[in-house]
C-alpha positions as CSV (number, residue, x, y, z in Angstrom):
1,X,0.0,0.0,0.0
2,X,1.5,3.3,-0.9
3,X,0.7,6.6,-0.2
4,X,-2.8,8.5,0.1
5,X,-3.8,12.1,-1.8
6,X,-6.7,14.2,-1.6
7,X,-8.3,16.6,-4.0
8,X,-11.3,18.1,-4.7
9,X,-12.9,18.3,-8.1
10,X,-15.0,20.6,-9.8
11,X,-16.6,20.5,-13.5
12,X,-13.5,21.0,-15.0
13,X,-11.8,17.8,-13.2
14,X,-8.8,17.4,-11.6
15,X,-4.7,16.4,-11.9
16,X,-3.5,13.9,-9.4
17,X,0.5,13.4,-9.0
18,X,0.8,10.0,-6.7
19,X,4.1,8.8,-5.4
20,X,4.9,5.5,-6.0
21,X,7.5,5.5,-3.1
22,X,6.9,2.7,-0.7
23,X,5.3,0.3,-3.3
24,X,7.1,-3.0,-3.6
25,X,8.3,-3.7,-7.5
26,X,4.9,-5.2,-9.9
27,X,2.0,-4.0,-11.3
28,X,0.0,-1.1,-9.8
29,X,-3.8,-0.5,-8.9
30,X,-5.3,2.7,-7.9
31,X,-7.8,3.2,-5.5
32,X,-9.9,5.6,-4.3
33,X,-12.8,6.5,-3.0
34,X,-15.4,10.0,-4.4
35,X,-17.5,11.7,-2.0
36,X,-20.4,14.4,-2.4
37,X,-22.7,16.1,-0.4
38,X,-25.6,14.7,-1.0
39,X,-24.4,11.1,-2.3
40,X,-22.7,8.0,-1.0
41,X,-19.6,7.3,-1.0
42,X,-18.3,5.7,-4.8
43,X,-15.5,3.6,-4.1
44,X,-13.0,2.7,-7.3
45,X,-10.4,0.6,-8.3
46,X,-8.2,1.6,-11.6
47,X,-5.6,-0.6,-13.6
48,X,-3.4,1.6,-15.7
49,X,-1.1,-0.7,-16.5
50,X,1.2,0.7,-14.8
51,X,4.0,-1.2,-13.3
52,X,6.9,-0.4,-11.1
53,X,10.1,-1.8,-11.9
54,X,12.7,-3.2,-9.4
55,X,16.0,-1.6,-8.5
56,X,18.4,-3.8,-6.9
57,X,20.0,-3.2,-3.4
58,X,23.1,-1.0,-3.1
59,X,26.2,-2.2,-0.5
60,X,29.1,0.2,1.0
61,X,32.0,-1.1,2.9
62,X,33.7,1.4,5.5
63,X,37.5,1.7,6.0
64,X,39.1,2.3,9.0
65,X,41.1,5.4,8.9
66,X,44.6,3.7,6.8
67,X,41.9,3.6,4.2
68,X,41.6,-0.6,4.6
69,X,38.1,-2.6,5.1
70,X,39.2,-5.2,6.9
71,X,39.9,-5.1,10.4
72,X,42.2,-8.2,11.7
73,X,41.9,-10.1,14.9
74,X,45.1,-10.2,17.3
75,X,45.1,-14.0,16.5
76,X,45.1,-13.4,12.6
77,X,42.8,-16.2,11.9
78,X,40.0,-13.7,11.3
79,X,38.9,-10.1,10.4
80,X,35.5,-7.9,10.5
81,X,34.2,-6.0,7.5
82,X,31.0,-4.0,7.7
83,X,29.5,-1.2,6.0
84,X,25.8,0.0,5.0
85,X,23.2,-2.6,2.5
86,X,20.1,-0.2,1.3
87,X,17.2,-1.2,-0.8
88,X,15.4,1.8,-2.7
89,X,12.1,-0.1,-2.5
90,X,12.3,-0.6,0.7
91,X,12.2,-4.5,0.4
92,X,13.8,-6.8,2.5
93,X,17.4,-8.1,1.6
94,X,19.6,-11.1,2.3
95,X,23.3,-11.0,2.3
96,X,25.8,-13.9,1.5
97,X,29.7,-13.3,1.6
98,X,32.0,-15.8,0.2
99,X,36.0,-16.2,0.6
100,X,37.9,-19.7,-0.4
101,X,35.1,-21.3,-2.2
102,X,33.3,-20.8,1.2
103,X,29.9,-19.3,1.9
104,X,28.4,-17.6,4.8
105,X,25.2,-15.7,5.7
106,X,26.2,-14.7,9.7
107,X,25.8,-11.1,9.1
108,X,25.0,-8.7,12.3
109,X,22.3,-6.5,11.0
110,X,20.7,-3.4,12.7
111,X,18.7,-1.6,10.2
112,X,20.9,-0.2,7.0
113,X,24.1,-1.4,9.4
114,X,25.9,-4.4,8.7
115,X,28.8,-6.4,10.2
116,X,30.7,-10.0,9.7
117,X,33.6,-11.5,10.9
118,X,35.2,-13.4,8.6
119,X,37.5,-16.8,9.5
120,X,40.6,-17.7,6.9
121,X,40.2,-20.8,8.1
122,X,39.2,-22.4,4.9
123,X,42.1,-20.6,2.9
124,X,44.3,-21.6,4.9
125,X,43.5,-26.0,4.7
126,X,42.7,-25.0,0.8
127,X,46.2,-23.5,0.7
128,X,45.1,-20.1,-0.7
129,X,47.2,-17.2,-0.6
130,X,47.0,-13.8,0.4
131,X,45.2,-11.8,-0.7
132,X,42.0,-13.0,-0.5
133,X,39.1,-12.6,-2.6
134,X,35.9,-11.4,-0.7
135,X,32.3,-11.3,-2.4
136,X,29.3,-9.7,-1.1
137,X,26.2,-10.6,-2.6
138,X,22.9,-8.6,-1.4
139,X,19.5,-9.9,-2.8
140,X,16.2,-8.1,-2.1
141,X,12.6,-9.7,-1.8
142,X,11.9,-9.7,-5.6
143,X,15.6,-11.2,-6.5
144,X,17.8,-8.6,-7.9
145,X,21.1,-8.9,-6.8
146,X,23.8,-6.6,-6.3
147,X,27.5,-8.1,-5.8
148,X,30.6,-6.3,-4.5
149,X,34.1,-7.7,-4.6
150,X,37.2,-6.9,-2.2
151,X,40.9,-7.9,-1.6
152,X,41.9,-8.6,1.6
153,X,45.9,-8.7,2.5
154,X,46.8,-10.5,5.2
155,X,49.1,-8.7,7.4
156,X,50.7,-12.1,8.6
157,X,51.3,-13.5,5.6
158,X,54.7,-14.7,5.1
159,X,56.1,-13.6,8.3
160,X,56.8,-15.2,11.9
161,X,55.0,-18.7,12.4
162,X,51.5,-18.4,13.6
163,X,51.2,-21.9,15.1
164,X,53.4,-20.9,18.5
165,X,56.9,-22.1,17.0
166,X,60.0,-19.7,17.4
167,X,62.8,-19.7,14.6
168,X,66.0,-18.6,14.6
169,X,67.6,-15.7,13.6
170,X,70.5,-15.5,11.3
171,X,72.5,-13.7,14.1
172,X,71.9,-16.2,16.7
173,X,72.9,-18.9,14.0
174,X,76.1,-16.8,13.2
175,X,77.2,-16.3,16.8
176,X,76.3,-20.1,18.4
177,X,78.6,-21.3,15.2
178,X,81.9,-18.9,17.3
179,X,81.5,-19.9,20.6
180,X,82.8,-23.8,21.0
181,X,81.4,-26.5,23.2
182,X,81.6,-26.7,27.0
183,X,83.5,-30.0,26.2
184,X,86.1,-28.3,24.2
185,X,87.0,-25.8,27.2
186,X,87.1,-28.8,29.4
187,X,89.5,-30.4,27.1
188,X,91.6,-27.2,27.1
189,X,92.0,-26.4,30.6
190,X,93.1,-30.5,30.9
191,X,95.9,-29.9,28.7
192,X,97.1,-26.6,29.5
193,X,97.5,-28.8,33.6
194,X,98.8,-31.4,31.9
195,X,101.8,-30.0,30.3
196,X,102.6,-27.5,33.3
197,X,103.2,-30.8,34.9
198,X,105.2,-32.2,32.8
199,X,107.6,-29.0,32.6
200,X,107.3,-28.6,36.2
201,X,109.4,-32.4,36.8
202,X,111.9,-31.7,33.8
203,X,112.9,-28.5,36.1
C-alpha cells in the first residue's frame, strides 16, 4: 500500500500526481474512494497498466582510517568487515559473503548497518594465498542482486610462524657457530694442567 492524496474536483476535473515511493516492484492498482454532499460514497479501483520496476540493493564497505576494510583479529585467523546494505524499494534483503570457495550468511544487521567477521580458516586447509578474494552478494525480496568484490591482504602472511613455533635468527645462527662446546674448554684447561706438569718435573 502506498501513499494516500486528496483533491477536490470541480466540473473541469482534476490532476493527481501519486508517489509511488513505498510500493514493492509489480504492477500497480489505484484506489480511491469520491464523496459528495448529498451522495454516497463511490469507491473505485483503476488498472493503468502501470508497473513499477525493481531496482536492486546497493552495499558500502567502510574503512578504517589507513583507508583498509578489513579489520584483523590479534590471533590473525579472522577479520570484521562491515558497512551500510540499502534497498530503494524498501524490500527486504539477504546477504551472503564468500572467501575460499566458502559461503556464509552470519551477518550482524541493525537496520541499513551491517557487520561479519570473517575466518581464513578455509584458505588456509585449501592452501590459498593472500590476498584474498571477498564477495558480497545482497538480494532483495523480488531477486535482484547486487554483488561487491574486495581484496583482503593479510598482514601475517609470510612472516613469523602463527602456530606458537620460534625460529632462529641468522645472528643467533652466526654467533652459536663462534662460541665452542663446554666440552672443548674442558679439554683445554686438561691440557694446558697437563703440560705444566710435565715441565714442572723436567725443572
Amino acid at each position: 500500500m502506498g501513499s494516500s492524496a486528496t483533491a477536490v474536483a470541480d466540473t473541469n476535473g482534476v490532476m493527481m500526481e501519486l508517489s509511488m515511493s513505498g510500493l514493492s516492484p509489480g504492477s500497480v492498482m489505484i484506489a480511491g474512494t469520491a464523496s459528495a454532499n448529498g451522495m454516497l460514497d463511490y469507491n473505485f479501483m483503476l488498472d493503468l497498466g502501470i508497473e513499477k520496476l525493481n531496482k536492486p540493493p546497493s552495499i558500502t564497505i567502510d574503512t578504517n582510517l589507513m583507508g583498509e576494510e578489513a579489520e584483523w583479529e590479534l590471533d590473525g585467523l579472522k577479520f570484521t568487515l562491515n558497512g551500510n546494505v540499502i534497498d530503494p524499494d524498501g524490500q527486504d534483503v539477504s546477504m551472503m559473503l564468500s572467501i575460499c570457495n566458502g559461503q556464509t550468511s552470519n551477518f550482524d544487521r541493525d537496520n541499513l548497518a551491517w557487520e561479519i567477521q570473517v575466518s581464513i580458516a578455509n584458505c588456509i586447509q585449501s592452501n590459498v594465498e593472500s590476498p584474498y578474494s571477498v564477495v558480497i552478494v545482497a538480494t532483495d525480496a523480488s531477486g535482484a542482486t547486487t554483488s561487491i568484490t574486495i581484496e583482503v591482504d593479510d598482514p601475517n602472511a609470510g612472516g613469523s610462524d602463527t602456530t606458537g613455533g620460534s625460529s632462529t635468527s641468522d645472528t643467533e645462527e652466526d654467533s652459536g657457530s663462534i662460541l665452542p662446546a663446554p666440552g672443548v674448554f674442558a679439554t683445554l684447561i686438561a691440557g694446558l694442567v697437563a703440560a705444566g706438569w710435565v715441565s714442572s718435573r723436567r725443572n
